[in-house]
C-alpha positions as CSV (number, residue, x, y, z in Angstrom):
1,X,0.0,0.0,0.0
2,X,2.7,2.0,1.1
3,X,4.3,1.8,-2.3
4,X,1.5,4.0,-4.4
5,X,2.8,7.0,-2.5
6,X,6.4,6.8,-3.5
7,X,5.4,9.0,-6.7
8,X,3.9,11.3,-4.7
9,X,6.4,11.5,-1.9
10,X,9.5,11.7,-4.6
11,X,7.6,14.6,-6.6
12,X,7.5,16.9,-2.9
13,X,11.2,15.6,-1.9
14,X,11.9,17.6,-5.5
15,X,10.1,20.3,-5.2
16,X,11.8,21.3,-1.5
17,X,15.2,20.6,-2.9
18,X,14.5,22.7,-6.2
19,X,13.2,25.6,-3.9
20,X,15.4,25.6,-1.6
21,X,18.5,25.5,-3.8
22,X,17.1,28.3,-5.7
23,X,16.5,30.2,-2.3
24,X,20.5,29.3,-1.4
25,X,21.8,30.0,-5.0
26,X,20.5,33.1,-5.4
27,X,21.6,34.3,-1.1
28,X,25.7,33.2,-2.5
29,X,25.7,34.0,-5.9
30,X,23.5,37.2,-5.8
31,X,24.4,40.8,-5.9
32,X,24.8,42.1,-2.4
33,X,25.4,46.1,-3.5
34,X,22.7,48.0,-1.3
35,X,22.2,51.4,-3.2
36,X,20.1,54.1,-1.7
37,X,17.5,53.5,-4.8
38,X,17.0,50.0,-3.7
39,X,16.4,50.9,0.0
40,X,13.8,53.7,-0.7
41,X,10.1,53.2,-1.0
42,X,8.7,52.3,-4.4
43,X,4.7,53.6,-5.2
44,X,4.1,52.8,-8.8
45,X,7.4,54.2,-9.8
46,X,6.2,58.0,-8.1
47,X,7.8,59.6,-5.1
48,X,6.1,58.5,-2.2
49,X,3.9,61.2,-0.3
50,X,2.7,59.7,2.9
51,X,3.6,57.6,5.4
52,X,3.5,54.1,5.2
53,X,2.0,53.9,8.7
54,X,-1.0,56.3,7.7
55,X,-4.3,54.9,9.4
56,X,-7.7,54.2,7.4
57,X,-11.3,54.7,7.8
58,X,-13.1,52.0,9.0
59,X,-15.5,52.2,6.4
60,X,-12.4,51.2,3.6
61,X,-12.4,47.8,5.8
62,X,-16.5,47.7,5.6
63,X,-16.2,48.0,2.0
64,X,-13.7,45.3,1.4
65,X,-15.9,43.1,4.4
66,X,-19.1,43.8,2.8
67,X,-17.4,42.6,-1.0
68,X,-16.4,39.3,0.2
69,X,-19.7,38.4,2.1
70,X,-21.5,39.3,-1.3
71,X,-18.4,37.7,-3.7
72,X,-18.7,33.9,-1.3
73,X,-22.5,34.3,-1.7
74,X,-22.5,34.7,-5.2
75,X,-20.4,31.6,-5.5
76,X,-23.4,29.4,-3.8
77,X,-25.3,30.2,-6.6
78,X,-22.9,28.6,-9.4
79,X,-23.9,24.8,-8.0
80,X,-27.5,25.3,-7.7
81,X,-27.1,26.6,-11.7
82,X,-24.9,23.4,-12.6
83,X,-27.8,21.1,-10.4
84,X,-31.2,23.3,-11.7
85,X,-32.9,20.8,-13.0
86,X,-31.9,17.7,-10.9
87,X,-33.5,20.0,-7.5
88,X,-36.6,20.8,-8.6
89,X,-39.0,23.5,-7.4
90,X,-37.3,22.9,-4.0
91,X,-34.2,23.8,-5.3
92,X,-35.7,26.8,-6.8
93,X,-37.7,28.1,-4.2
94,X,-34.6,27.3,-1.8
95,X,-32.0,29.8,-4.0
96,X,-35.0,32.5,-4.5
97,X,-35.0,32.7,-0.6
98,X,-32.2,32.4,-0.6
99,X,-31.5,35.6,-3.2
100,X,-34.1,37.3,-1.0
101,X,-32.0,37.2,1.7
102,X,-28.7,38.9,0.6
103,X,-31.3,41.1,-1.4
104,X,-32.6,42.3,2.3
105,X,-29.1,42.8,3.6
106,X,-28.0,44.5,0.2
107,X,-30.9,47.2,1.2
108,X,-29.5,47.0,4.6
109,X,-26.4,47.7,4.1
110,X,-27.3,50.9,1.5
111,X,-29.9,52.4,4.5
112,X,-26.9,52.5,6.7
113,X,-24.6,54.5,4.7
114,X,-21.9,51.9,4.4
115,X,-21.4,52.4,1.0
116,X,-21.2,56.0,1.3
117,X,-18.0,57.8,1.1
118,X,-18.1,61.4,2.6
């Protein structure tokens, strides 16, 4: 039994060596010359203007919260489309309450203000 995974086992044993030689090469054989353009800050090729430590609103991390709540329950929707047929009017009725529900929190969400930016 053991044997099937000898493939599989040979395969990661060369993937760690070929990474980690890589990593070790390129430490010895690679330049070492710090220059004061490598050092400094690089934004899109432009001077930077701010710190780096510069705080956000809270409503940035709302936005990007709200996104992937919607985005992951988008993605329920792609199996119910692939199994339509096989679930019936259960299935459909299911994904329409379903809909209906991040619907209502959509509305939610745009009575509060979060997507608002002032």
């Amino acid at each position: 039994m053991l044997h099937t995974y000898v493939p599989f086992m040979v395969m990661i044993l060369i993937g760690i060596i070929f990474g980690a030689s890589n990593i070790l090469l390129a430490e010895f054989l690679g330049p070492k010359k710090s220059t004061r353009a490598k050092l400094s800050t690089y934004e899109s090729g432009m001077e930077p203007v701010k710190s780096a430590r510069e705080r956000f609103s809270v409503k940035f991390y709302l936005v990007a919260m709200m996104f992937i709540l919607f985005d992951i329950e988008i993605i329920f929707m792609y199996p119910w489309a692939v199994q339509f047929k096989e679930l019936g009017m259960y299935g459909f009725t299911a994904m329409i309450l379903f809909m209906i529900l991040l619907f209502s929190g959509y509305i939610y969400v745009i009575k509060k203000g979060a997507l608002r930016w002032d």
